[in-house]
N, C-alpha and C positions, 0 to 999 in steps of 0.2 A: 504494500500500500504506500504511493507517494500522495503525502497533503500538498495540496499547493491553493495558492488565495487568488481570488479572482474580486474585483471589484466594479461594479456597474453604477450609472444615474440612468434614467426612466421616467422622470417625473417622483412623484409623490412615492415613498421609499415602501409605504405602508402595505400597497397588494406590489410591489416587485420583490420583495422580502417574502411576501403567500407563495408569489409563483416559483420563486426559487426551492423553498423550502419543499416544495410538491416534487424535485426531480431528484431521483434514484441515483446516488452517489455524491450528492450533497449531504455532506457532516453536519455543518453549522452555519448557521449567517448573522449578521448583526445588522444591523440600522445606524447610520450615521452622516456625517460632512467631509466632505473632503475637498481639495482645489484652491481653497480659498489664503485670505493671509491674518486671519485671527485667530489667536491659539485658543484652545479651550471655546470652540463658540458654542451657544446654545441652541436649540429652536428658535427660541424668541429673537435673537440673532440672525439666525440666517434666513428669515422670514423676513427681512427688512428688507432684502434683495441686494444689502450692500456690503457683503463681507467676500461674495466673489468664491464661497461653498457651494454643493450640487449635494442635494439628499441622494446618498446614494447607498446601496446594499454589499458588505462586504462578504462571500462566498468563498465556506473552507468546499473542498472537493478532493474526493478520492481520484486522482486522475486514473487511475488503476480501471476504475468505475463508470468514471464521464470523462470525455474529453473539454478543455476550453473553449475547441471549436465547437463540441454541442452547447455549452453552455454560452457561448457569443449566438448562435441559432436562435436557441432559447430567451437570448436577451433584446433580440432584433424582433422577434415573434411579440413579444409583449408588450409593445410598443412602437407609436410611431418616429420614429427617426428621421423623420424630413420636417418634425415640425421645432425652429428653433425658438429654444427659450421656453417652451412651455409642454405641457400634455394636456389635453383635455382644456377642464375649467381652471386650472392651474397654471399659471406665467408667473416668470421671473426666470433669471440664471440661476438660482438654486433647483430649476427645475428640468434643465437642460439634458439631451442625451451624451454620455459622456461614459468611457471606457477608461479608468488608472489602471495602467498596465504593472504586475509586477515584474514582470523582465523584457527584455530585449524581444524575446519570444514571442511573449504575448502581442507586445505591439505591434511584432510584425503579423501574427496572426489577424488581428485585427482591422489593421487594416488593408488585409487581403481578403478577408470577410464583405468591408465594405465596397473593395472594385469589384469581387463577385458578387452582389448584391446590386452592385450600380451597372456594372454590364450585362446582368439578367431583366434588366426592364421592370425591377418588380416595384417599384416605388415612379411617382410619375414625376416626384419633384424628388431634386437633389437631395441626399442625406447628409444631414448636419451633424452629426454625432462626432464628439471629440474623440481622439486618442492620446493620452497624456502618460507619460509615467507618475505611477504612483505618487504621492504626497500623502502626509501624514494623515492618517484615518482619526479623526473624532466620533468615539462613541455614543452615540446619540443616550438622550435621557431614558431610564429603566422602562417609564412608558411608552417608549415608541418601541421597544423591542417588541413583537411577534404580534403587532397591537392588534390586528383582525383577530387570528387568532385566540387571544386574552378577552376578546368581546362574541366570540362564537359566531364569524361573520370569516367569509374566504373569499374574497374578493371587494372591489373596492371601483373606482368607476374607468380604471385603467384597462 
């Protein structure tokens, strides 16, 4: 068994943390901030749309299990990727699609994910979706952790 961390934005971190938790060879995930340049931010922080944070879900993974590239599949499926700054009823750059890559790997995966994606015709507007290396992960407050879940509710308007 190799763990290795995967980290995604989607919008609203609340059902991308559902959908992750749903696939066969994810360990664990957590809820939190990352991108941004304020240490320790909070919700209430990064809800201001000025700290330059993207809610985003960090994913332990048995690579043994799932591959990246299903999990990058899985991250492109559960969201639209061409729409910048926001998902749904939700805007701001906290809400943005965005990949922290934890290696060289990843990133190049990623973003060969997105030319096959963009030279498949499956999106009719460009996708915006960042590819970044990693920056420090903020653990989001105990409440946002698995928060559908803690309220008996699997899905969210994502």
């Amino acid at each position: 068994m190799a763990i290795e961390k995967a980290t995604f934005g989607a919008g609203c971190f609340w059902g991308v943390e559902a959908k992750f938790n749903e696939i066969i060879g994810v360990i664990d995930t957590a809820v939190g901030y990352e991108g941004g340049d304020l240490e320790h931010p909070t919700y209430k922080d990064v809800c201001t749309d000025r700290t330059g944070h993207a809610e985003v879900v960090q994913v332990t993974f048995d690579n043994s299990r799932i591959s990246y590239e299903s999990l990058l599949d899985a991250f492109f499926a559960m969201h639209d990727p061409t729409q910048l700054n926001r998902q749904g009823p939700d805007w701001g750059t906290q809400y943005r699609s965005v990949v922290f890559a934890d290696s060289d790997q990843q990133v190049a995966e990623a973003r060969a994910k997105i030319a096959e994606l963009t030279a498949s015709g499956t999106y009719r507007n460009p996708i915006a979706t960042q590819v970044c290396s990693s920056a420090t992960f903020w653990r989001a407050e105990e409440y946002h952790q698995r928060y559908l879940e803690k309220r008996g509710m699997v899905s969210c308007h994502i």
